[in-house]
N, C-alpha and C positions, 0 to 999 in steps of 0.2 A: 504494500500500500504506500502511494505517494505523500510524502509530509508536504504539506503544502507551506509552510514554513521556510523550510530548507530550499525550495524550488524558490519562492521569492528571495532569500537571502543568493543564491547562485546568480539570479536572473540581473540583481543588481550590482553582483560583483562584475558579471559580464559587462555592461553598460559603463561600469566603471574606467574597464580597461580599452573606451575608445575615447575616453576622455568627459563623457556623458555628464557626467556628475562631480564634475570640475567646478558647475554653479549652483550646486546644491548651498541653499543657504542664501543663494543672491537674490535681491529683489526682481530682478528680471525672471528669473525660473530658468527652466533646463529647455538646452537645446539637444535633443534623441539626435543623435548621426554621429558621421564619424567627425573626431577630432581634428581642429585645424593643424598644420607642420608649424610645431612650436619652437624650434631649435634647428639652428644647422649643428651639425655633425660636431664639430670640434667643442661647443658649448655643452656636449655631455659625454665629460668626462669624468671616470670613476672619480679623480681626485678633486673635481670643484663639488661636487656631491656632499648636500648638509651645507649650499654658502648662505648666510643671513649678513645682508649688509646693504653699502648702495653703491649704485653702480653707475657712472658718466656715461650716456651714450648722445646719436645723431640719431632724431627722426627720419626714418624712411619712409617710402612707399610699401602701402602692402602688397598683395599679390595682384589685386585689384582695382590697385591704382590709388587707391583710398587710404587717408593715413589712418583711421579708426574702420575698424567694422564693427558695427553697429550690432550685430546679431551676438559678439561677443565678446566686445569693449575690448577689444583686442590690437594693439601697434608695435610698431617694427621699429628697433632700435639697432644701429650698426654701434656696439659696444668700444666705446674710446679707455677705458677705464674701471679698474674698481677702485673706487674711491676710500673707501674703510671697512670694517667689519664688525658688525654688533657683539652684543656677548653671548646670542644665541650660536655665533657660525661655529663650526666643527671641520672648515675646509681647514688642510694643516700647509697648504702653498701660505706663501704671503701676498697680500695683495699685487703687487709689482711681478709674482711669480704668474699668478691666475692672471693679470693682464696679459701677460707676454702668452697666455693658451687664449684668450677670448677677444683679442684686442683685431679691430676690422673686421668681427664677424656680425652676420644679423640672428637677431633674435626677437620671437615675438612674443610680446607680456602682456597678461590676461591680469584682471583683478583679481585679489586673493579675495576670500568671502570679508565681508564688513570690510572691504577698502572703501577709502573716499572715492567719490564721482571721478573720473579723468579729469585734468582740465582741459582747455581748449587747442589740440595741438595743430602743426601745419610742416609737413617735409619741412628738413633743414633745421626744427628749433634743435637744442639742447635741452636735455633732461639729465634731473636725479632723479632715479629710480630707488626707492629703499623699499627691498623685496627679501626673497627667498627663492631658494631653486628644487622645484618639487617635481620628481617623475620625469628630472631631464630639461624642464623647460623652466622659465622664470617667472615669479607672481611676483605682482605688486601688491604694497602695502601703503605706497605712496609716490605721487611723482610729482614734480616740479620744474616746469618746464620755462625756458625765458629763449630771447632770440641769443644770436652770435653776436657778440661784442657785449651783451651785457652784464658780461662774468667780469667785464673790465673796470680798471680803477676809473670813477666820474660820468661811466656808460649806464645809461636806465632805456629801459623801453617807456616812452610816448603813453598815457593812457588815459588824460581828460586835463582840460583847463577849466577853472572854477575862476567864478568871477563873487567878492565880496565887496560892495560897494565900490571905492576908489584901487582896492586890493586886487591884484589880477595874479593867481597862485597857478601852479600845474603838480598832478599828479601822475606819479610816475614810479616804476617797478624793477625793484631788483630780485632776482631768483626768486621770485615767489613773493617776496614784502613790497608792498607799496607805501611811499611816504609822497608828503605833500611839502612843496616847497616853493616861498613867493616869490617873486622876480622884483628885483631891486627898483629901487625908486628913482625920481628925481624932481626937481621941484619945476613946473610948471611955470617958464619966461610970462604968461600971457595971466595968468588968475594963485600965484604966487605958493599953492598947494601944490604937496607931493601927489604924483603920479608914478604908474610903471613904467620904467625906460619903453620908448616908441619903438625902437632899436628891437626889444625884447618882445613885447607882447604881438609884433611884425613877424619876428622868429616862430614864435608858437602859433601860429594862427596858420602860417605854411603847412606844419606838421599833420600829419595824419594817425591816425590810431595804431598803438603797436609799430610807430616808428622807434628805434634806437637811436638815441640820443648821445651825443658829449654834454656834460655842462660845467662849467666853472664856478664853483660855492663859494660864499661867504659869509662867514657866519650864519649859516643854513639858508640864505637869499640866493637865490639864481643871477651871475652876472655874466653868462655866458651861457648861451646853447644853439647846437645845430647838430644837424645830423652826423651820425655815426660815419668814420671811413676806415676802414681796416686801417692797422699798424704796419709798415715797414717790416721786413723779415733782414736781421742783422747777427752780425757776433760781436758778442763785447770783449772788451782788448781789460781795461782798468778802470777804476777810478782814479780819477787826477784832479788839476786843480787847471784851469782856465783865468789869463786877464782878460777883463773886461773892461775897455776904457780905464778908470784909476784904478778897478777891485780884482781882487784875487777872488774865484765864484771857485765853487764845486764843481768837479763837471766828470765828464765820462768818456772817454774811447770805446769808440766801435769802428769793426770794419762793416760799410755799405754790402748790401747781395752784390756789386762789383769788384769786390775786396778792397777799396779804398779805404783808406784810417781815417776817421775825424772825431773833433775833438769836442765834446758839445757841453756848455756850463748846463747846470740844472734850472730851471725855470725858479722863482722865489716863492709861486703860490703855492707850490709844494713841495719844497725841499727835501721836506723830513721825510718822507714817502717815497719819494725818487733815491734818496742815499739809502735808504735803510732795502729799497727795493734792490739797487744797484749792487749794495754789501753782501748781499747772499748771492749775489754772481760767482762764478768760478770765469779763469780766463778762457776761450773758446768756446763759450758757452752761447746755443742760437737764441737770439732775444727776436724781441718782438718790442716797438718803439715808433713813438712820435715827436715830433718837433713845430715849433712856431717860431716865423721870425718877426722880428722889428728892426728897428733902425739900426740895434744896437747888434744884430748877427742871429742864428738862431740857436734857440734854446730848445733844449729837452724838458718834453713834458710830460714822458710817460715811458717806463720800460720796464718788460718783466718776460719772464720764459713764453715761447707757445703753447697753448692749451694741451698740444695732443705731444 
């Protein structure tokens, strides 16, 4: 005689092992078929098995064209990094070991049950992923996704201007945090009241949603912003010391992507950020770097390693 029992307990272990019941627990409910390809090959390996941690990757395309599918909140990330490891992981590589096995591969991450909602993603952002690797493929437990450049020092992604009375502010996001920040004043030649620079509020009115942004802060006021340009790709030679008209400046050697040497003072609005960024260079080391000039020659106003 059949236990009818045991046949349901079988019936959903089968269902199990096509992935079936991967959304038990999710608000969405269960999609019956077989399982999407969660993993290429190289991302299940005996030894990253048990990773809990988070992981840097590049939004892909799915298979579909689509960077979410819908049926199973499901996107492709080309893995750049693992970024740390919680105190759940049990993988015994070190991270920098399991980057160098998963680093430029894709992989596609499903929600683990009770994750938050995705947020809104688009080929091309970057994500942190803090996940788990279960049955081979990778769940998320959360992701945070921002565009390219805005991991940089002074770079926010673009996300609304708020107007308070005579106060003209912008709000704008870094990795996930959004903070609100006013655009500096000036006082009004014609009716003798502070205003925000015409200069500024000209600037942000260009901007569009989810643009990446530079800006230059002061005392948490906005005195500078425009759009986002990639950094120069360079090697740094040293830090040294630059004259500048009367003064001795800080300043930095790098060789150009042509190998030329040059010698660039550090910019004054951020000094301490640019040496202390520069001081953990080693020599031959590839940077990544911007510069402005004025009358006075140009300045360094930004350097630190390549993301990837």
């Amino acid at each position: 005689m059949r236990n009818p029992a045991l046949i349901a307990t079988l019936a959903l272990l089968g269902l199990s092992s096509t992935g079936a019941l991967d959304c038990i627990g999710h608000p969405l409910g269960c999609h019956f078929g077989p399982s999407p390809t969660y993993a290429a090959s190289k991302l299940v390996i005996p030894a990253a098995m048990g990773f809990n941690g988070t992981l840097l990757g590049e939004v892909g395309h799915n298979d579909d064209g689509k960077v979410l599918d819908p049926k199973w909140l499901v996107f492709r990330i080309k893995v750049i990094k693992v970024v740390s490891y919680d105190a759940r992981n049990r993988v015994r590589l070190s991270p920098e070991e399991l980057t160098a096995q998963w680093k430029d591969n894709f992989v596609s991450i499903g929600p683990a049950n009770g994750s938050a909602p995705l947020p809104d993603l688009a080929a091309g952002d970057l994500v942190l992923v803090t996940g788990f690797q279960n049955e081979g493929h990778i769940r998320q437990t959360r992701t945070i996704a921002f565009k390219p450049g805005e991991e940089e020092l002074n770079c926010y992604t673009f996300v609304s201007k708020v107007k308070s009375g005579s106060k003209v502010s912008v709000v704008l996001r870094k990795i996930g945090k959004e903070k609100t920040f006013s655009l500096a004043m000036e006082k009004d030649a014609a009716t003798g009241t502070m205003v925000p620079q015409a200069d500024l509020v000209a600037g942000v009115d260009a901007l569009t949603e989810k643009t990446v942004v530079i800006v230059k802060l002061e005392h948490d006021a906005i005195k500078a912003i425009k759009p986002y340009e990639p950094p120069v790709k360079g090697e740094f030679v040293k830090v040294t010391t630059q004259k500048v008209g009367s003064k001795t400046m800080q300043a930095v050697q790098i060789k150009d992507a042509g190998g030329m040497t040059q010698t660039l003072p550090l910019s004054a609005a951020n000094l301490t950020d640019l040496l202390r960024a520069s001081r953990a260079l080693k020599a031959g080391a590839a940077i990544l770097y911007r510069t402005e000039s004025d009358d006075q020659g140009a300045w360094l106003t930004d350097i630190h390693p390549p993301l990837q």
